[in-house]
FIGU-654893 format. One line per 8 residues: number of its first residue (from 1); for each residue x, y, z of N, C-alpha, C. Coordinates in steps of 0.05 Angstrom, whole numbers, plus 5000, padded with zeros to 4 digits. Example, Ala and Ser with C-alpha at 12.3 -4.5 7.8 and 13.67 -1.06 7.14 Angstrom:
# FIGU-654893
1) 5264 4886 5156 5246 4910 5156 5264 4934 5156  5257 4955 5142 5273 4979 5143 5258 5001 5157
***
This chain:
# FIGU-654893
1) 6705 1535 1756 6678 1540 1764 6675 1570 1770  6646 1583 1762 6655 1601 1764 6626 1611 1789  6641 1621 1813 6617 1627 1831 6608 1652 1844  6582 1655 1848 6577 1683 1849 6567 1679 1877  6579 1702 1902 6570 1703 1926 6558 1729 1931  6523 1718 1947 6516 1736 1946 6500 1737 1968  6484 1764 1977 6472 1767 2003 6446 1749 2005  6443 1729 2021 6430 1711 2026 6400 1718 2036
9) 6404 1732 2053 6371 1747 2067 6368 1773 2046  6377 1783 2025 6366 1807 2016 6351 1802 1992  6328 1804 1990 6304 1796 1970 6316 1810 1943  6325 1828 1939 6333 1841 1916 6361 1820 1903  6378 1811 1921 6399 1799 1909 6387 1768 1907  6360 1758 1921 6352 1730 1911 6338 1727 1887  6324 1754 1884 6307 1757 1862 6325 1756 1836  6358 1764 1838 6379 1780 1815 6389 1749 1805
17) 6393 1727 1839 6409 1697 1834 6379 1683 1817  6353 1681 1815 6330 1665 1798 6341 1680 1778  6331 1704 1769 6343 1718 1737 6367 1706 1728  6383 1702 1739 6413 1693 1731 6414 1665 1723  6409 1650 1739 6400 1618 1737 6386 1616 1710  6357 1635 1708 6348 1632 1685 6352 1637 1658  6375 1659 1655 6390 1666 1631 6415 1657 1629  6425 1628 1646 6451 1625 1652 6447 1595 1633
25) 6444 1601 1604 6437 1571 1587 6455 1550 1594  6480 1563 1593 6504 1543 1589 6514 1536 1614  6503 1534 1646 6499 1541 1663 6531 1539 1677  6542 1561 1673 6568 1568 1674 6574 1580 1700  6548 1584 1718 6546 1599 1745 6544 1581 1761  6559 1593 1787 6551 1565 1805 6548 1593 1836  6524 1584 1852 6514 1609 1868 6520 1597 1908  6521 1617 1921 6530 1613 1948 6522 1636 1960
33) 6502 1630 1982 6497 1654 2006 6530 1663 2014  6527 1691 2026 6554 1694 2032 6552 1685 2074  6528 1686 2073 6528 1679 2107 6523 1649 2108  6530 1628 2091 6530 1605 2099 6553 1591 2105  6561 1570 2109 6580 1560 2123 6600 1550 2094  6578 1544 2069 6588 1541 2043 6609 1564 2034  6590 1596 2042 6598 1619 2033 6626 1627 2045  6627 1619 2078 6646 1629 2082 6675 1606 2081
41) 6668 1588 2076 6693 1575 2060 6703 1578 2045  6683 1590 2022 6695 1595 1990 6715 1625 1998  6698 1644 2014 6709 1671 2014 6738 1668 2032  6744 1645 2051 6772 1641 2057 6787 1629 2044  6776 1609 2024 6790 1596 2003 6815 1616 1983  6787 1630 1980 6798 1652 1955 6806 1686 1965  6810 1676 1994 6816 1705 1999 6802 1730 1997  6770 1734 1997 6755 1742 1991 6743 1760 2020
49) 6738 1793 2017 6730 1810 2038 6700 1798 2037  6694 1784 2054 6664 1788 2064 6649 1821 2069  6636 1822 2043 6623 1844 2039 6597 1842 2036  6574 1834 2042 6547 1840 2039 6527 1854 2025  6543 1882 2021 6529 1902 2008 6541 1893 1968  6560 1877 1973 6570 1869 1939 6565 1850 1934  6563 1842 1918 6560 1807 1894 6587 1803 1888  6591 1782 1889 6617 1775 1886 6618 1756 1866
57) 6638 1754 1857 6649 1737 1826 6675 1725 1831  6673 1687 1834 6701 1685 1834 6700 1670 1808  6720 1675 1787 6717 1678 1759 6750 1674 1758  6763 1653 1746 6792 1647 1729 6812 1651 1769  6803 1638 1787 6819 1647 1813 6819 1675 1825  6804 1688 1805 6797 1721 1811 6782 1730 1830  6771 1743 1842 6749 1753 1859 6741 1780 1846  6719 1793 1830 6708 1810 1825 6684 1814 1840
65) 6685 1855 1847 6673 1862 1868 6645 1878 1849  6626 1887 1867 6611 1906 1851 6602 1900 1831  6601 1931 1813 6597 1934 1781 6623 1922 1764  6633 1905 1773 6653 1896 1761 6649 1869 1762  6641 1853 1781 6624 1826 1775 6599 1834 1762  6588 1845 1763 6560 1851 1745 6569 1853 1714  6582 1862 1708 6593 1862 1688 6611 1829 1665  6624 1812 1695 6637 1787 1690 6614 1776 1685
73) 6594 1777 1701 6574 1755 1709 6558 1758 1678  6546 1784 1671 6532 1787 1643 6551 1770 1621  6572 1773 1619 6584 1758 1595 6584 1739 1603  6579 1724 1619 6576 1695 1618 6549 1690 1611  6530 1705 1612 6496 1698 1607 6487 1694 1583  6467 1687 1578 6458 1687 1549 6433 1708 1545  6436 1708 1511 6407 1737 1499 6410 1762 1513  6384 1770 1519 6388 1806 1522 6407 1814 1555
81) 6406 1793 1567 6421 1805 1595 6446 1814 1593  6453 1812 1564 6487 1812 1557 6481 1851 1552  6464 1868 1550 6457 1894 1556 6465 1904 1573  6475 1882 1602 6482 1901 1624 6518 1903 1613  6525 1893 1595 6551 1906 1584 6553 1936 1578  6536 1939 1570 6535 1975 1561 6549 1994 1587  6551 1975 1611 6559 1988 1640 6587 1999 1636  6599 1973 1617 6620 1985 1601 6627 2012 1592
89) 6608 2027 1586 6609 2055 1579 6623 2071 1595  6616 2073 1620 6612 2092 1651 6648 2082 1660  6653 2094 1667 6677 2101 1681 6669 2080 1704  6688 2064 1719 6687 2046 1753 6680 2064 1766  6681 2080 1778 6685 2103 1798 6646 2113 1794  6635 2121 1765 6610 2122 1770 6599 2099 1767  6604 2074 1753 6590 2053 1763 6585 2041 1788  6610 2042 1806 6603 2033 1837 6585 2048 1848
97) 6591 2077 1846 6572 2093 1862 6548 2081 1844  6530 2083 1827 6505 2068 1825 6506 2044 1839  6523 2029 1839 6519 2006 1854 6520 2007 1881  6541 2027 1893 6530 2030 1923 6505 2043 1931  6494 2067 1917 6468 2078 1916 6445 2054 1927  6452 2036 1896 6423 2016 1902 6438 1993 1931  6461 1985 1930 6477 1959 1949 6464 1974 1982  6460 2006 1986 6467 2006 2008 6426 2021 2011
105) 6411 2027 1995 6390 2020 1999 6378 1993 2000  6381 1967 1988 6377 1951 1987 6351 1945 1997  6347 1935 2025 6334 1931 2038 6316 1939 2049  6314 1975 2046 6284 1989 2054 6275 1991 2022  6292 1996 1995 6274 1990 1976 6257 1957 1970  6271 1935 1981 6268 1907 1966 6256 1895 1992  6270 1903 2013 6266 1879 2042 6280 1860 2036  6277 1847 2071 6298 1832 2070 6285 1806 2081
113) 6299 1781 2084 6290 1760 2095 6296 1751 2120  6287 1735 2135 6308 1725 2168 6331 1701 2167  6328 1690 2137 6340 1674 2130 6351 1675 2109  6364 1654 2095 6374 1646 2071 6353 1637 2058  6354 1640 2035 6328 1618 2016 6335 1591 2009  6316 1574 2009 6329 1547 2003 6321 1546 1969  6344 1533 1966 6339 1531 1933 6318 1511 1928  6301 1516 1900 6282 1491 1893 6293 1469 1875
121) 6284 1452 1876 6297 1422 1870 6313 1428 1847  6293 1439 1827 6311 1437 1798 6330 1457 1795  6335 1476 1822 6362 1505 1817 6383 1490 1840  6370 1469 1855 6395 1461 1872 6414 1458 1858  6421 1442 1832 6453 1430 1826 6469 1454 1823  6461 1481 1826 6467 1505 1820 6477 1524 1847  6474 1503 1866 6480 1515 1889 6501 1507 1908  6528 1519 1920 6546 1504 1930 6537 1497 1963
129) 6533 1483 1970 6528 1476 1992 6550 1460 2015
***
């Protein structure tokens, strides 16, 4: 299974988990707040830094951080989102820094929530709870 943990109150990473769900045909993703009681089981399961500002990918027993789960997560998607491969290009070192750029604005560009979002009926089976 392959699951992606991600910041639960930040509108930018809820808005990124609907996109994902929606291009995820073969639905190969399976999604988890990282502040839920779900999230932090998986992240002691797998040995995983509770990080907030990253998306996380646990993928083959792996844990991918950053622009480097952004990258796992696109090859698993289907049609044009498979584009964010091109990230491929960029050296890790300038990919994170874009990703810390936007990870550590987050919230005065997107806002944030006081909660977790609850999933809607037909994205629950997609949600570890």
């Amino acid at each position: 299974m392959n699951i992606v943990l991600f910041d639960g109150i930040c509108n930018l990473c809820n808005k990124a988990v609907l996109f994902l769900i929606k291009h995820d045909k073969n639905d190969n993703l399976h999604f988890v707040a990282q502040q839920t009681a779900a999230g932090e089981r998986i992240m002691n399961q797998y040995f995983v830094n509770q990080d907030f500002r990253s998306v996380i990918l646990i993928k083959d027993e792996m844990a991918y951080y950053k622009s480097d789960a952004i990258i796992a997560i696109a090859k698993l998607l289907s049609g044009w989102p498979k584009l964010l491969l091109i990230g491929l290009i960029l050296p890790p070192f300038l990919r994170n820094g874009i990703y810390d750029l936007i990870a550590n604005n987050r919230y005065k560009l997107f806002g944030k929530q006081s909660i977790c979002s609850i999933p809607s009926k037909s994205n629950e089976h997609k949600f570890i709870t």
